[in-house]
TORLO-662721 format. One record per residue (C-alpha): x, y, z. Coordinates in steps of 0.001 Angstrom, whole numbers, plus 500000, padded with zeros to 6 digits. Example, Ala and Ser with C-alpha at 12.3 -4.5 7.8 and 13.67 -1.06 7.14 Angstrom:
2
ATOM       c1       c2       c3
ATOM   512300   495500   507800
ATOM   513670   498940   507140
// end
This chain:
311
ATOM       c1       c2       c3
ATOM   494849   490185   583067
ATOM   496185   487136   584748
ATOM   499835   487698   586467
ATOM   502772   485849   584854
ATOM   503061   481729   585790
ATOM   506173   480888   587405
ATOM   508884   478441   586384
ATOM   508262   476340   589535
ATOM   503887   476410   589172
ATOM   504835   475050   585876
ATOM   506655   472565   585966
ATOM   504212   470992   588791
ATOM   501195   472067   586226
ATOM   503089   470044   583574
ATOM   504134   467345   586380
ATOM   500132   466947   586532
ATOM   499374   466934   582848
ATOM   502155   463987   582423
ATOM   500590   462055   584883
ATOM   496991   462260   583610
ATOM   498606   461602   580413
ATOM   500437   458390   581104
ATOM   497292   456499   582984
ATOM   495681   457094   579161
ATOM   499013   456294   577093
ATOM   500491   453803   578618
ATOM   504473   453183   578747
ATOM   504790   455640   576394
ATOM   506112   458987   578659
ATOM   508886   459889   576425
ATOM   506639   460131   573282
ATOM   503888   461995   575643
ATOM   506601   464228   576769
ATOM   507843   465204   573496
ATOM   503994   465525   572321
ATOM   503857   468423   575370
ATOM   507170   469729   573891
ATOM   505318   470182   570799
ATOM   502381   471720   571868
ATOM   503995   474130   574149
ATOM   506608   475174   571551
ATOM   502910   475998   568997
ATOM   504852   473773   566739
ATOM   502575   470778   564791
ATOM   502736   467211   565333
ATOM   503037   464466   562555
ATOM   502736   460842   564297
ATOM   503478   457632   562070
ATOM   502243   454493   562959
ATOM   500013   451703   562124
ATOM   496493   451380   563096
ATOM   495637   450603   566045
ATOM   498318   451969   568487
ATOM   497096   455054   570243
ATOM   497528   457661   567997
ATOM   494111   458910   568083
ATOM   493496   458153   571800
ATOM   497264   460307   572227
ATOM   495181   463334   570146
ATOM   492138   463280   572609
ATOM   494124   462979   575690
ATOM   496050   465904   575112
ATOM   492861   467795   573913
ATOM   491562   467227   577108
ATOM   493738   467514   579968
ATOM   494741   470776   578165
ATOM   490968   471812   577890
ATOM   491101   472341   574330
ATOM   488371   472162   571508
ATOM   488875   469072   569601
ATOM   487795   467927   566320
ATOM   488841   465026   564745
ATOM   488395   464813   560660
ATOM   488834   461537   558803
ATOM   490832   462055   555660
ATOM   489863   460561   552595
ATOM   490632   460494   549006
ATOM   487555   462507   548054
ATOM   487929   465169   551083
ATOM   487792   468602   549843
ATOM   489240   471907   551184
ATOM   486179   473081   551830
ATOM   485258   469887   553707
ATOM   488073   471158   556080
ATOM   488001   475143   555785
ATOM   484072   475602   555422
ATOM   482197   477452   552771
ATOM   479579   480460   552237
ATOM   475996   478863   551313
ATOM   473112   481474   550120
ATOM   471139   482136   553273
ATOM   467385   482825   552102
ATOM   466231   484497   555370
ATOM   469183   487373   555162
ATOM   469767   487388   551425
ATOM   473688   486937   552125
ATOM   476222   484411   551971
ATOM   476349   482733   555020
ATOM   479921   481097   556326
ATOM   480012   477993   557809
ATOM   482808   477348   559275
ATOM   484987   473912   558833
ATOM   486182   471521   561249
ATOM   489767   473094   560806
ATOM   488035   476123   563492
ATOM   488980   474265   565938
ATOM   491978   474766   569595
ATOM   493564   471249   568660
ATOM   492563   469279   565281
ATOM   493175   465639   564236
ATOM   493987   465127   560755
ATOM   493714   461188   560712
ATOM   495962   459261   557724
ATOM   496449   462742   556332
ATOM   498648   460390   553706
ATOM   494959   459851   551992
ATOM   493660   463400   551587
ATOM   494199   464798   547969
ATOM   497064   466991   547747
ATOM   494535   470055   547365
ATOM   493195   469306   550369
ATOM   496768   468170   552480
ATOM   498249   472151   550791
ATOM   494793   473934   552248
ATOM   495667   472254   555556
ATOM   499415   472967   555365
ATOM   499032   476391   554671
ATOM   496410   477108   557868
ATOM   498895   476002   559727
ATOM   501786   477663   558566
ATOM   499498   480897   558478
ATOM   497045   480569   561247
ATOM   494239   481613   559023
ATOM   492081   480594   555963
ATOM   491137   482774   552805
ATOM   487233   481624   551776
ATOM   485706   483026   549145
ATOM   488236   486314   549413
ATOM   487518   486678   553165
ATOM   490562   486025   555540
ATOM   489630   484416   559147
ATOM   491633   483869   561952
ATOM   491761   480488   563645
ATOM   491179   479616   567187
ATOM   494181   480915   569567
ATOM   495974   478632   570565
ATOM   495782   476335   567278
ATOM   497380   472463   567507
ATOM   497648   470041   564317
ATOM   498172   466375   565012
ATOM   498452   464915   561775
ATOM   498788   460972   561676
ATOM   499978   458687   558731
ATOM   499947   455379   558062
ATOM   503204   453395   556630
ATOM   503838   453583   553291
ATOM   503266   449900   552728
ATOM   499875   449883   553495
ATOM   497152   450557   550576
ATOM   495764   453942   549162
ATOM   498510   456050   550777
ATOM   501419   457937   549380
ATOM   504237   459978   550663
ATOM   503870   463733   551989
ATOM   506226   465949   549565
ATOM   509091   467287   551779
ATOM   507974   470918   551908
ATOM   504932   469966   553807
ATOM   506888   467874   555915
ATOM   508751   470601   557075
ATOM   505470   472537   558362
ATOM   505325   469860   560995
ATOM   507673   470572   563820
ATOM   508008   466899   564983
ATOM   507391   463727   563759
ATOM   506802   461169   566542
ATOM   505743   457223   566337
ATOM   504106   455625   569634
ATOM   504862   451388   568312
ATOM   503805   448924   570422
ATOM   503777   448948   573940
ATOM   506308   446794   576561
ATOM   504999   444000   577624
ATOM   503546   445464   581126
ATOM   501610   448089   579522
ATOM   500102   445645   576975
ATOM   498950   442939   579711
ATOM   497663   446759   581241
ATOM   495675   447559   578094
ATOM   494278   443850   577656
ATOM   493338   443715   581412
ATOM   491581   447107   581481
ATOM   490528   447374   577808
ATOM   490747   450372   575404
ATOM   491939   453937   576795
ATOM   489839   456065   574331
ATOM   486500   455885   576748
ATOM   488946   456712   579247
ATOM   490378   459690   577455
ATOM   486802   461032   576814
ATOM   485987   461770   580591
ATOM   489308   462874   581387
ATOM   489236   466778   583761
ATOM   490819   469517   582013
ATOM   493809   469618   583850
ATOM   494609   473459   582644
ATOM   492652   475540   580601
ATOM   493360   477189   577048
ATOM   494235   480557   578772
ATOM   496734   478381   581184
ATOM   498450   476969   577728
ATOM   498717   480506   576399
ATOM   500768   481310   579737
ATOM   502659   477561   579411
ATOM   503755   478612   575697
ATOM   504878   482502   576716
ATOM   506537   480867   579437
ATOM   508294   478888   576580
ATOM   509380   481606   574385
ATOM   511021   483371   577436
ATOM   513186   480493   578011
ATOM   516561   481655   578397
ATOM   518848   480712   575348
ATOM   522902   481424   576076
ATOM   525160   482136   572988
ATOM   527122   478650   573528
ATOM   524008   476816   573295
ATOM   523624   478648   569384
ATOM   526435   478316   568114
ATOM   526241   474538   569030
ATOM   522731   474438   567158
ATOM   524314   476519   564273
ATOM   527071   473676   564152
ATOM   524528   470888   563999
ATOM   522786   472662   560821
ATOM   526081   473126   559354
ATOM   527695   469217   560271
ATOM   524277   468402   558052
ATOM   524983   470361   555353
ATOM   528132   468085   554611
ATOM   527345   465356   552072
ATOM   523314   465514   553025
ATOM   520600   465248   550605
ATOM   518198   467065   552320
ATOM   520643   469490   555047
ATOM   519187   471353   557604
ATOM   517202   474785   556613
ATOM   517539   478145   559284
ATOM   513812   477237   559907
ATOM   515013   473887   561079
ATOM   517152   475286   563837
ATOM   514480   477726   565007
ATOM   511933   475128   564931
ATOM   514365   472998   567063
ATOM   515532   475504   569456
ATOM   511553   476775   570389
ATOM   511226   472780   571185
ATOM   514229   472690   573502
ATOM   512929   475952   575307
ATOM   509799   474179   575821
ATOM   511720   470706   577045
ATOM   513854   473080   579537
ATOM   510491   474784   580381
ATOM   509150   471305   581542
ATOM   512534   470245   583111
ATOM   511955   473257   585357
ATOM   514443   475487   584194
ATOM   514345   479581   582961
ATOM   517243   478061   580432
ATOM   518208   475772   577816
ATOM   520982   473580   577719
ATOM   522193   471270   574863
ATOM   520447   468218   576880
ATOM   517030   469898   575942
ATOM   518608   469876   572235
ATOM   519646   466339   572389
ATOM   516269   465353   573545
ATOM   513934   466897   570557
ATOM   517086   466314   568233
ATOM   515557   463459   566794
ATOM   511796   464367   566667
ATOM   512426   467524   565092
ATOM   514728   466871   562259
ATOM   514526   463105   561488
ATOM   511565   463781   559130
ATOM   513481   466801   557571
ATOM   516812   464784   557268
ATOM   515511   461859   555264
ATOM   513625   461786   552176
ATOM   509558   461605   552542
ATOM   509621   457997   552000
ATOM   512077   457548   554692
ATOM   511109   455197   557503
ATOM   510918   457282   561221
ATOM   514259   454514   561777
ATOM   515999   456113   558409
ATOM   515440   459263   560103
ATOM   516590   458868   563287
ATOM   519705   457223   562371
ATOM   520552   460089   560170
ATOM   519493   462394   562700
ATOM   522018   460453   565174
ATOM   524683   460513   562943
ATOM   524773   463631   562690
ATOM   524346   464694   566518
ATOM   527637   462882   566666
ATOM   529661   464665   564896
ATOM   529259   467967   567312
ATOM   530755   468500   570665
ATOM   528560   470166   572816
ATOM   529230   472891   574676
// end
């Protein structure tokens, strides 16, 4: 058994991983960083945006520097669970069923325009990821370990999509959007051309075990009394006048992401700047209603924010 990482190899792991990161993403850190929040906290990630902006070369860059097993499913209105779970065919030779398992078996998994899939097939996603398993057929498997959703919709103003209902919005821990790029990253991108060839031969710059250490690391963050009853005041201050307030899962979800910003900041503890920096990623999505632009969110999300001191 491997001995316990330290807080200081850590943070220059994670110091690495950014950097490999932002020569594939470019001028987009923060939404990088809070991508690594995610991952670390074994949260899921739901990323808005229109075509074209990175979202699927954001999936396989984090797939790789973190030497996970990626699989990438595109989903469409005729996608069925077991199109994502697997199924049991007759096997001739051995007289048995025979599982074979979907591409939802996988260490990190890209649900692409997710917003498309029939609901079926969006709940049998939902619920692997809320349980970490799939029921086939009566039998109960276990997916991979660790297990990463990045989920990507496009805008609601685009054909052949629809809103995700609120309760599955919740399963996702953050909602992120990349946009377009400043103006020196874009001239960056035109000069050198697309970053998803790029992304494919990028070195794994930790493994899957490594993560597993990065994401106990996480959970052993440090989290002082002060620092919950200030995230126990921001649940309440949305309960006031909200139409969608702030659940108890809400504030766990958001303090496991502000261990894992702390974690990456180099610190054994949170503070309430690690809150104030997932703030909006983690309950923008679960402020607003489902048809709520990521700006709708985020100014509710801010509103709110102001209306605590913290500690």
């Amino acid at each position: 058994m491997s001995s316990p990482l330290p807080i200081n190899a850590a943070e220059a792991l994670l110091g690495n991983i950014h950097r490999q990161l932002d020569s594939i993403v470019l001028g987009k850190s923060a939404v990088t960083r809070l991508a690594v929040s995610c991952l670390l906290a074994q949260g899921h990630l739901l990323i808005e945006d229109a075509p074209g902006l990175g979202k699927s070369t954001l999936a396989l860059a984090l797939a790789r520097t973190f030497g996970l097993d990626y699989t990438k499913v595109a989903c469409t209105n005729d996608l069925l669970p077991s199109d994502l779970l697997g199924l049991s065919i007759w096997d001739a030779n051995a007289r048995a069923m025979r599982f074979t398992p979907g591409p939802i078996f996988a260490q990190l998994l890209l649900a692409d325009e997710l917003n498309r899939a029939p609901s079926k097939t969006q709940s049998a996603l939902l619920e692997a990821m809320e349980e970490r398993q799939v029921t086939v057929d009566g039998e109960t498997r276990a997916l991979p370990t660790p297990f990463f959703v990045i989920a990507t919709q496009n805008p609601l103003d685009q054909v052949g999509v629809s809103p995700l209902p609120e309760s599955q919005l919740d399963r996702f821990m953050m909602r992120l959007t990349l946009g377009f790029p400043d103006a020196a990253a874009e001239v960056e991108l035109l000069r050198s051309g697309d970053r998803r060839h790029d992304a494919t031969r990028l070195p794994a710059a930790v493994d899957a075990a490594t993560l597993r250490q990065l994401q106990a690391l996480a959970e052993q963050v440090h989290v002082a009394d002060p620092l919950l009853r200030y995230v126990q005041q921001l649940l309440s201050a949305s309960r006031t006048g909200a139409t969608r307030p702030l659940s108890p899962r809400a504030g766990l979800a958001l303090l496991r992401a502000a261990r894992a910003e702390a974690l990456q900041r180099g610190r054994a503890h949170a503070l309430p700047d690690d809150v104030q920096a997932v703030w909006a990623a983690v309950v923008g999505h679960r402020l607003g209603a489902s048809h709520d632009s990521l700006d709708k969110g985020a100014h509710l999300a801010q509103t709110v924010l102001a209306t605590v001191a913290a500690p």
